[in-house]
C-alpha positions in Angstrom: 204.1 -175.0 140.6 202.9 -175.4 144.0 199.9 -177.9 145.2 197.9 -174.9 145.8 197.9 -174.4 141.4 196.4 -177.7 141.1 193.1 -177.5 140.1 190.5 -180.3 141.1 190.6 -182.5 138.2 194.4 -182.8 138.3 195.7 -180.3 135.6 197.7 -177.7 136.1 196.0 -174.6 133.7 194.3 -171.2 134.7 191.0 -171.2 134.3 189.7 -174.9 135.3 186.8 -176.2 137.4 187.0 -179.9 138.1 183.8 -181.8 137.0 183.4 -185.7 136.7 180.7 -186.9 134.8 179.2 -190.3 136.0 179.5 -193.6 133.8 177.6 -194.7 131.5 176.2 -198.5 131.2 176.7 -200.2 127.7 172.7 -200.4 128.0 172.4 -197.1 128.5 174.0 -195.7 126.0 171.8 -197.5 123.3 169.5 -196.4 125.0 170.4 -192.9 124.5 171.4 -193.2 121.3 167.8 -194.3 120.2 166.5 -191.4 121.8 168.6 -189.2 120.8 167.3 -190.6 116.9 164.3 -189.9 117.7 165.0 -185.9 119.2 166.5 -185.8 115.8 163.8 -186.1 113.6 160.1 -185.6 113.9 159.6 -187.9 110.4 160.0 -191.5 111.8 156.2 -192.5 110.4 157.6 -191.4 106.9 160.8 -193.3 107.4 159.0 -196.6 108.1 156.7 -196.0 105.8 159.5 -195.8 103.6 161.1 -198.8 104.3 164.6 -197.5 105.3 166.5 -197.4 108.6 168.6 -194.8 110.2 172.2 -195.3 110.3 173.0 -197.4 113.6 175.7 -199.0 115.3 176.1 -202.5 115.0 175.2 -204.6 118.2 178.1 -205.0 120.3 179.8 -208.2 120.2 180.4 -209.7 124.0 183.7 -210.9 125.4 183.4 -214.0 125.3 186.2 -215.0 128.7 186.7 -218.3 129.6 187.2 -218.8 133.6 189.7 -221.6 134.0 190.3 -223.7 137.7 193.6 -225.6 137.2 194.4 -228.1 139.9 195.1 -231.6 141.2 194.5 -233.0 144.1 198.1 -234.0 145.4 198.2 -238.2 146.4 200.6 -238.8 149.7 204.1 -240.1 148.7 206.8 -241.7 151.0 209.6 -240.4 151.5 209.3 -237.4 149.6 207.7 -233.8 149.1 204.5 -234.5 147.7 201.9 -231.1 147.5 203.0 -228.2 146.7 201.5 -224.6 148.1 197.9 -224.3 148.0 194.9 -224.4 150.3 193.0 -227.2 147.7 194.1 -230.0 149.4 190.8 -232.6 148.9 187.8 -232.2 146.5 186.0 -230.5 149.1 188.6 -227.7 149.0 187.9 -227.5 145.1 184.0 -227.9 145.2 184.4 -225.0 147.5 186.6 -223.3 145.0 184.4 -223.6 142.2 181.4 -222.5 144.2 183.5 -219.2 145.2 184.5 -218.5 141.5 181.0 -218.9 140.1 179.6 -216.1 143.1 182.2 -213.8 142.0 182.0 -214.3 138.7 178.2 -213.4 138.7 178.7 -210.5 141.0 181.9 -209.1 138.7 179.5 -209.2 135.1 176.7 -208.0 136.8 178.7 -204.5 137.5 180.1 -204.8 134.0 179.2 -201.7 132.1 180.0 -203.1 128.3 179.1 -206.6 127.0 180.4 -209.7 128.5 179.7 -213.3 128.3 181.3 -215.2 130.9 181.0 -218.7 129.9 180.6 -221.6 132.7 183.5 -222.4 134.7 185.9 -225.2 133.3 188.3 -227.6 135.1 191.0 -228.5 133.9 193.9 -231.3 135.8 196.5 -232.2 132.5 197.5 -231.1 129.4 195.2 -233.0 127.1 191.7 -231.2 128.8 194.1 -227.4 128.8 194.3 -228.2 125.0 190.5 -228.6 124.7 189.6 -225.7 126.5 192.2 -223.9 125.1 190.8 -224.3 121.3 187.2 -224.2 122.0 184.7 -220.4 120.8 186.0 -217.9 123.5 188.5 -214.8 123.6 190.4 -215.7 126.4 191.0 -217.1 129.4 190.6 -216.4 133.1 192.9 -218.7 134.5 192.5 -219.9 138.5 195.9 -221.6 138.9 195.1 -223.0 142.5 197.8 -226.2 142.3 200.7 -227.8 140.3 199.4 -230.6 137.5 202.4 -232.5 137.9 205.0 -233.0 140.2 204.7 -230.2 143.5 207.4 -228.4 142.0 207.1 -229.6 138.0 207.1 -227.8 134.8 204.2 -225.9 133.8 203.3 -227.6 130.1 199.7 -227.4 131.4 199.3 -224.1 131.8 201.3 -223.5 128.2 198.8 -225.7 126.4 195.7 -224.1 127.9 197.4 -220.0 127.2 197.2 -219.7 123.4 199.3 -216.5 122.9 196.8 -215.3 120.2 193.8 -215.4 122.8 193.2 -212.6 125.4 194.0 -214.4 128.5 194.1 -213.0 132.3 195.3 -214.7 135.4 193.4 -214.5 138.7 195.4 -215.5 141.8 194.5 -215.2 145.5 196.3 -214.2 148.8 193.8 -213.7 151.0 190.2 -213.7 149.4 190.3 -217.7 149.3 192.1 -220.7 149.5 196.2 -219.6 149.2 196.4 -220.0 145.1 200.2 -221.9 143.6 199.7 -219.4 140.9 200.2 -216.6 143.8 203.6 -217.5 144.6 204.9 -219.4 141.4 203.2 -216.7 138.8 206.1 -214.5 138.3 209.7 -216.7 138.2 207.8 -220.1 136.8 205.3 -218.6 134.2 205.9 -215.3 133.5 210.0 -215.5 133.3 210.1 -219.6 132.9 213.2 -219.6 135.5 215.0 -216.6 134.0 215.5 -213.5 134.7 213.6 -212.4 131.6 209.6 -212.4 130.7 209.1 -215.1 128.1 205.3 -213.8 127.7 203.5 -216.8 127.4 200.3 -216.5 126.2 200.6 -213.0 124.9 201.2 -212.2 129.1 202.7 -210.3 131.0 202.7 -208.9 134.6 199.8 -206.5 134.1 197.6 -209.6 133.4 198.2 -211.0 136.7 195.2 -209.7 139.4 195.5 -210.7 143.0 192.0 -211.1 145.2 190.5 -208.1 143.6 187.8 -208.8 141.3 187.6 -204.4 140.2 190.8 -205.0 138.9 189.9 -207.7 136.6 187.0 -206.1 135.7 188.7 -202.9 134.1 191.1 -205.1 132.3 188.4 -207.2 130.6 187.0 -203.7 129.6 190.2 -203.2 127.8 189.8 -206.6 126.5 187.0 -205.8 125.2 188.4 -202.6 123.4 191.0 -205.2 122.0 188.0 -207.5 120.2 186.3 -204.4 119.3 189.6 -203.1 117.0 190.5 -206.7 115.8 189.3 -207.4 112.5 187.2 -203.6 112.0 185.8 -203.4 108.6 185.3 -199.4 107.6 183.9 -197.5 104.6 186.6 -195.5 103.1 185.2 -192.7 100.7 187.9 -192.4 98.4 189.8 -194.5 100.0 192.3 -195.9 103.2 195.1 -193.2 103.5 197.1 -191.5 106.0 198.2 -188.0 107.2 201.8 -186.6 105.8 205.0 -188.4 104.3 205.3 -191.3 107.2 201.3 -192.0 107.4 201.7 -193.2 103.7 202.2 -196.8 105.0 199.3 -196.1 108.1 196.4 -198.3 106.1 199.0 -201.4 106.1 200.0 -201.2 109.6 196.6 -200.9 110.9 195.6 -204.0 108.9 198.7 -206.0 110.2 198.8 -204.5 113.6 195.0 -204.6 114.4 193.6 -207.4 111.1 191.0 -204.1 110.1 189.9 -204.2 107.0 189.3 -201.4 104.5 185.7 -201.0 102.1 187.0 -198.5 99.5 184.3 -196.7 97.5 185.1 -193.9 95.1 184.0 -190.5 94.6 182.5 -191.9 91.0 180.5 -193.9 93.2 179.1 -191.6 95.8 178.4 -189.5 93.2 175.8 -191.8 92.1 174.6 -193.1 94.7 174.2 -189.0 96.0 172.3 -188.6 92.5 170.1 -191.5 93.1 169.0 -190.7 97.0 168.4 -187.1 95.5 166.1 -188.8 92.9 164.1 -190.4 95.7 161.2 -187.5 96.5 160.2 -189.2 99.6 163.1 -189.3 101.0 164.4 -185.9 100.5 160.9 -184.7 101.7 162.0 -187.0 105.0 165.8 -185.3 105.2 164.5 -182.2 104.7 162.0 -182.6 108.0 164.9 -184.3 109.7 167.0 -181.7 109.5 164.3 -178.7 110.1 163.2 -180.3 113.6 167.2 -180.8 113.9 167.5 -176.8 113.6 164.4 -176.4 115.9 165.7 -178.5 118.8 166.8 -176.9 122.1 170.7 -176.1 122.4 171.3 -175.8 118.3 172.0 -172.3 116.9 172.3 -171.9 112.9 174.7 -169.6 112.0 175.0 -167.5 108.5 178.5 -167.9 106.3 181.5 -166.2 107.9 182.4 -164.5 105.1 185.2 -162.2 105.7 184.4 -161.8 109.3 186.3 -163.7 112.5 184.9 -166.4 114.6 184.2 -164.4 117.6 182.4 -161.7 115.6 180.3 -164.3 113.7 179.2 -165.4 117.0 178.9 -162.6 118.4 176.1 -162.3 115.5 177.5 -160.2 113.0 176.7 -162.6 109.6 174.6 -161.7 106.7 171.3 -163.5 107.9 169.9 -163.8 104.2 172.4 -166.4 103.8 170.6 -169.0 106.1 168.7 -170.4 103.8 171.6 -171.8 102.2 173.0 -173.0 105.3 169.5 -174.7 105.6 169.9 -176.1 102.3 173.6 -177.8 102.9 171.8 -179.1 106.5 169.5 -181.0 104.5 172.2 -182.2 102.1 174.1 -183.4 104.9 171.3 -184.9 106.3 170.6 -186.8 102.8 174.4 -187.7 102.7 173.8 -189.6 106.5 171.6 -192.0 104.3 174.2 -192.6 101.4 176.9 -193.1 104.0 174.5 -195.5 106.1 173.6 -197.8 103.3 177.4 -198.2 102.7 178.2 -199.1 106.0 175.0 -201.9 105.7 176.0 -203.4 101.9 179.5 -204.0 103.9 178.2 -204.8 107.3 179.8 -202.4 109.1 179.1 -198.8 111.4 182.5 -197.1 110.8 183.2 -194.8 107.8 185.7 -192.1 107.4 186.0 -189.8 104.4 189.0 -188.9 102.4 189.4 -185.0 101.0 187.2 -184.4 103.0 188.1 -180.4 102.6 188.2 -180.8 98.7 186.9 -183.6 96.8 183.7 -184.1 98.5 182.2 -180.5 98.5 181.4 -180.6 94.6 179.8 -184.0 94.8 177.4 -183.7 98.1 176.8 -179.9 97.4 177.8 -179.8 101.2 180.8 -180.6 103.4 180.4 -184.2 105.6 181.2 -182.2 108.4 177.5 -182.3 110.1 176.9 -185.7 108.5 180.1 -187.3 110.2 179.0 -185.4 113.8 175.3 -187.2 113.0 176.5 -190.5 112.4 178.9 -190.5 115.9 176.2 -189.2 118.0 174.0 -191.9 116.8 176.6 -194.4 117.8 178.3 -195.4 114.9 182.5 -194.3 114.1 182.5 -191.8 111.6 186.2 -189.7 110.9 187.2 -187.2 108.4 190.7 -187.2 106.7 190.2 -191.3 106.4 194.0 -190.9 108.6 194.5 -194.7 109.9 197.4 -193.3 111.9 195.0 -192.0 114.5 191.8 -193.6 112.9 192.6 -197.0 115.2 193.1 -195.3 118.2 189.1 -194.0 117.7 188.1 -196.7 117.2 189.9 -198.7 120.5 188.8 -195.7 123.0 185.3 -196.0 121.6 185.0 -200.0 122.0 186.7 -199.2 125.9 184.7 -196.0 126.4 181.8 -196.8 125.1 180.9 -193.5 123.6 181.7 -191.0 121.4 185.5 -190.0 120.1 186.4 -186.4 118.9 189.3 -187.0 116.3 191.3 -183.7 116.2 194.1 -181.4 115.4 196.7 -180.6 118.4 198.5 -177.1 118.3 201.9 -176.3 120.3 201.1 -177.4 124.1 202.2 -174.7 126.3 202.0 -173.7 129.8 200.2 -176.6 130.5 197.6 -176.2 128.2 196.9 -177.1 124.5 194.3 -176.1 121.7 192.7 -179.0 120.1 189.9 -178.6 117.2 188.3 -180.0 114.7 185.0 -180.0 112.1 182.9 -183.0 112.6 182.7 -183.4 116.9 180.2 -185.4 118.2 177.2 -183.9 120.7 176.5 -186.6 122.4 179.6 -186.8 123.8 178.9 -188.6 127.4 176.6 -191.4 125.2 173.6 -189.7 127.1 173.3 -185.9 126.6 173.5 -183.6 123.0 175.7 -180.3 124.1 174.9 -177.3 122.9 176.1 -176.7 118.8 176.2 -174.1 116.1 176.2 -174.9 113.3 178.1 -173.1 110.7 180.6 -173.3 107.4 183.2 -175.2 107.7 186.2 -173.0 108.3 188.6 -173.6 105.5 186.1 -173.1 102.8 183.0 -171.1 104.0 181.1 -173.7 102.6 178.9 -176.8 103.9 177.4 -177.5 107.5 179.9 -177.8 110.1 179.1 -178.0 114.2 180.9 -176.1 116.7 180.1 -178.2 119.7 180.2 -176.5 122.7 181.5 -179.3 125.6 181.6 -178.6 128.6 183.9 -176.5 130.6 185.6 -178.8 133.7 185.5 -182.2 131.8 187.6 -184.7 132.2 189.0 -186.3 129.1 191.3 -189.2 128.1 193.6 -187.6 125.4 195.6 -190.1 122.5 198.6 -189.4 120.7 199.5 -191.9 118.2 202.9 -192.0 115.9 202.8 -192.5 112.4 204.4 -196.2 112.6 201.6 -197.0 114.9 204.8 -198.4 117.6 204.4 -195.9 120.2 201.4 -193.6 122.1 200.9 -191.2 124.0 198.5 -190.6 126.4 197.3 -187.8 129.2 194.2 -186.8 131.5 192.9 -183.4 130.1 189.9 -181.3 131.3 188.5 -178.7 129.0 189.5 -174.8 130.4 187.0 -173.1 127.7 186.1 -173.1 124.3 187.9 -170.3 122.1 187.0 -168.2 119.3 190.2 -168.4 117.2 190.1 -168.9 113.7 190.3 -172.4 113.3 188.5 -175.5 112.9 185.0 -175.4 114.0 185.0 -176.9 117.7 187.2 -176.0 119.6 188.6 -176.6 123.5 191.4 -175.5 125.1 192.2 -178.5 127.3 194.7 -178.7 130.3 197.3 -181.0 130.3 197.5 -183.2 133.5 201.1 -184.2 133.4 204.7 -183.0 131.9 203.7 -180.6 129.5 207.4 -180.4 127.9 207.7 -183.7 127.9 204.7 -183.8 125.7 206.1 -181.6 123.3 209.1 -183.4 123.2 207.7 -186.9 122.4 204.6 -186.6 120.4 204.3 -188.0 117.3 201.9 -188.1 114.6 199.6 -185.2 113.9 195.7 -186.3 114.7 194.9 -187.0 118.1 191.7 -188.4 119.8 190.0 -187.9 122.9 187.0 -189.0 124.6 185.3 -187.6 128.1 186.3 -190.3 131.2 189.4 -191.7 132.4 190.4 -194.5 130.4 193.7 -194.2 130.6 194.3 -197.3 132.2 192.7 -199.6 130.3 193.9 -197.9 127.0 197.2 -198.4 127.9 196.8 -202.1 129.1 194.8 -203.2 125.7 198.0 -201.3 123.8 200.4 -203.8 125.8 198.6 -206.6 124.3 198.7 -205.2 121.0 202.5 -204.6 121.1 202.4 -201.0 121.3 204.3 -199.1 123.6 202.4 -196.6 125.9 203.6 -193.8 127.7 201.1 -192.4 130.3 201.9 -188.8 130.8 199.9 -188.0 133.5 200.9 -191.3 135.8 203.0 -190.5 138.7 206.7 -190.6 138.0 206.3 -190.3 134.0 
């Protein structure tokens, strides 16, 4: 393939137009997602009045990164070496530090599109103040290692006692934007290796976390961070119950809960069967559902389709259903619109904004009367996490690239990639898939049973994605930039893309593991594969040079 195939957003598949789709603020995506709850329903008086509260995701917890300045101020000795290389030589130098780390500080979170809290710098000269700083409330540390602590060329007990290896901790050194830093030159063989020729990762580092003079750099590595504290400790809903795709995803629930600490709220289908029977015994709030999802079906951009019956995709779009059957797909819209309730006030009793659903293609269809297809879909657009399959060995990977993206995931099934090029789909895709704008949907049966309220989301054609391919023991991912070519009309799952592959499309083939994947529009490669290095998860980029 010559550099005349390459199309504009780096893949390598007929068909493609290269469109990048501007970032979206943290702010602005609440934002969006509170207007998008209220293009959703036209009954909010009713809902008040009722004394309930849409499903909504939890406020975002900040980073909480503690900036470090380590240094002494080196006394004259006789006779002997006495400083060792920096450019703080008095307390002048260091006032004049610290005044140049606060400016860039402020001016680094004030471009910082996710939350961060970047508590006041600290200053720390021996081991006994590293070891208070080091336990007090924050995620990490942004070490400034401007001199040696001890001796001009000493050991380095300081900077061991102020890195604990469980915290998320990043080191800042400087060349040329400052004072010449002792971390700048003594970094690599006396921290990172210890005077060997192998890393000894202390504090959980490693060469990635090292940034020299270039504040954008630290930036999009505290955004991974911040995907890292947004995994750690996850509670989820599990409708009947934590499980995992195939023979090796048996053991997927433990390994997220020892790889990333989640934790797993297990309610049973005896359960949502009541709690279903109850919400439909509550008038006013299947009178509210029922408007919700009617000014749902009325909105621009959404298209209600009959059952398939025994016709194909392409010819049930192409209008060909039995239209007296769309009043029961009305009917299973408003189901799944009462089933967004029951799955909210789980997510509240265990304080939470993630749920996933197990059988979801079986087991829940007799108990909701409709499929949580549509109901999943709601929940992610609104800006909570919401999967089918309840799959933990691509559930986690969701739930990271949504805490780094800061928007929707689509979890989905691959096919066979092939001439650069693969066919992903699945049943519950969000809309709101940039965190601002709803894409056009149809809504329809859910493939595999004709049954329920299912969207087929129709993203947009030239979009970059970030693309996620975890293996079952949760050791190893995969990763590539995609853009979407079209979507197809095969007779799969209800959304659809064909998406190019930018990268080795054997190669992909070859090492892919697992089954689900997840993607997400935007480039995050990057920092997904940094935050998977502090996990202890070994990431292979596909589409980065020389892979």
């Amino acid at each position: 393939m010559t550099a005349h195939d390459k199309h504009d957003c780096g893949c390598s598949s007929p068909g493609c137009c290269g469109v990048r789709v501007a970032g979206v603020t943290r702010r602005s995506f609440m934002a969006g997602a509170a207007a998008l709850g209220g293009a959703l329903c036209a009954a909010s008086a009713t809902q008040a009045a009722a004394g309930r509260t849409r499903p909504a995701p939890l406020p975002p917890r900040p980073l909480r990164m503690q900036p470090v300045l380590v240094y002494k101020i080196a006394q004259r000795r006789q006779g002997t070496s006495w400083r060792t290389w920096s450019g703080l030589i008095t307390e002048a130098h260091a006032d004049e530090e610290r005044a140049r780390i606060r400016e860039e500080l402020q001016a680094m979170a004030a471009k910082a599109d996710f939350a961060l809290e970047v508590l006041p710098l600290a200053s720390v000269r021996d081991s006994e103040e590293a070891k208070r700083v080091a336990a007090a409330d924050h995620d990490g540390i942004i070490l400034y290692h401007a001199t040696d602590t001890g001796n001009p060329y000493g050991g380095i007990t300081t900077l061991m006692d102020l890195l604990d290896p469980a915290k998320l901790n990043v080191e800042f050194a400087r060349h040329r934007s400052g004072p010449a830093y002792r971390g700048y030159i003594f970094t690599h063989p006396q921290l990172l290796r210890q005077r060997t020729d192998e890393f000894q990762n202390p504090g959980n580092m490693n060469v990635q976390d090292v940034v020299v003079d270039d504040c954008d750099e630290l930036l999009w590595r505290l955004r991974a961070l911040n995907g890292v504290k947004g995994i750690r400790g996850k509670r989820i809903v599990c409708i009947g119950g934590a499980a995992g795709w195939g023979a090796d995803g048996r053991e997927a629930p433990a390994r997220a809960a020892e790889r990333w600490g989640m934790e797993f709220a297990e309610v049973s289908y005896e359960e949502l069967g009541a709690r279903i029977a109850a919400a439909r015994g509550d008038r006013a709030l299947v009178d509210r559902c029922a408007d919700e999802a009617r000014a749902y079906l009325e909105a621009p951009g959404v298209t209600l389709l009959p059952f398939q019956d025994e016709l194909t995709t392409a010819e049930l779009l192409a209008g060909k259903g039995r239209k007296e059957t769309l009043g029961s797909m009305r009917g299973f819209v408003e189901r799944a619109f009462l089933l967004r309730e029951v799955f909210g006030d789980l997510m509240a009793e265990h304080q939470t904004d993630a749920v996933t659903v197990a059988q979801c293609m079986s087991a829940i269809l007799p108990v909701a009367e409709t499929t949580a297809c549509l109901t999943l879909s709601l929940l992610n657009d609104s800006g909570c996490l919401a999967f089918c399959e309840s799959d933990f060995v691509a559930i986690p990977s969701g739930i990271l690239l949504h805490s780094i993206a800061a928007r929707p995931v689509f979890f989905c099934n691959p096919t066979f990639p092939h001439k650069n090029m693969v066919t992903v789909g699945h049943c519950s895709a969000p809309r709101n898939m940039d965190g601002k704008n709803l894409e056009p949907v149809f809504i329809r049966t859910h493939f595999e049973s004709d049954y329920g309220a299912a969207p087929r989301v129709e993203m947009r054609r030239g979009q970059k994605l970030t693309v996620l391919v975890p293996n079952f023991a949760n050791s190893r991912w995969l990763g590539f930039r995609g853009c979407i070519l079209e979507q197809p009309k095969l007779d799969v799952c209800t959304s659809q893309l064909d998406v190019g592959i930018d990268g080795d499309c054997a190669k992909l083939a070859d090492e892919m593991g697992g089954f689900h994947w997840m993607l997400c529009y935007g480039d995050y490669l990057k920092e997904t594969g940094y935050a998977l290095r502090k996990a202890g998860i070994e990431w292979l980029n596909l589409s980065e040079k020389g892979t």
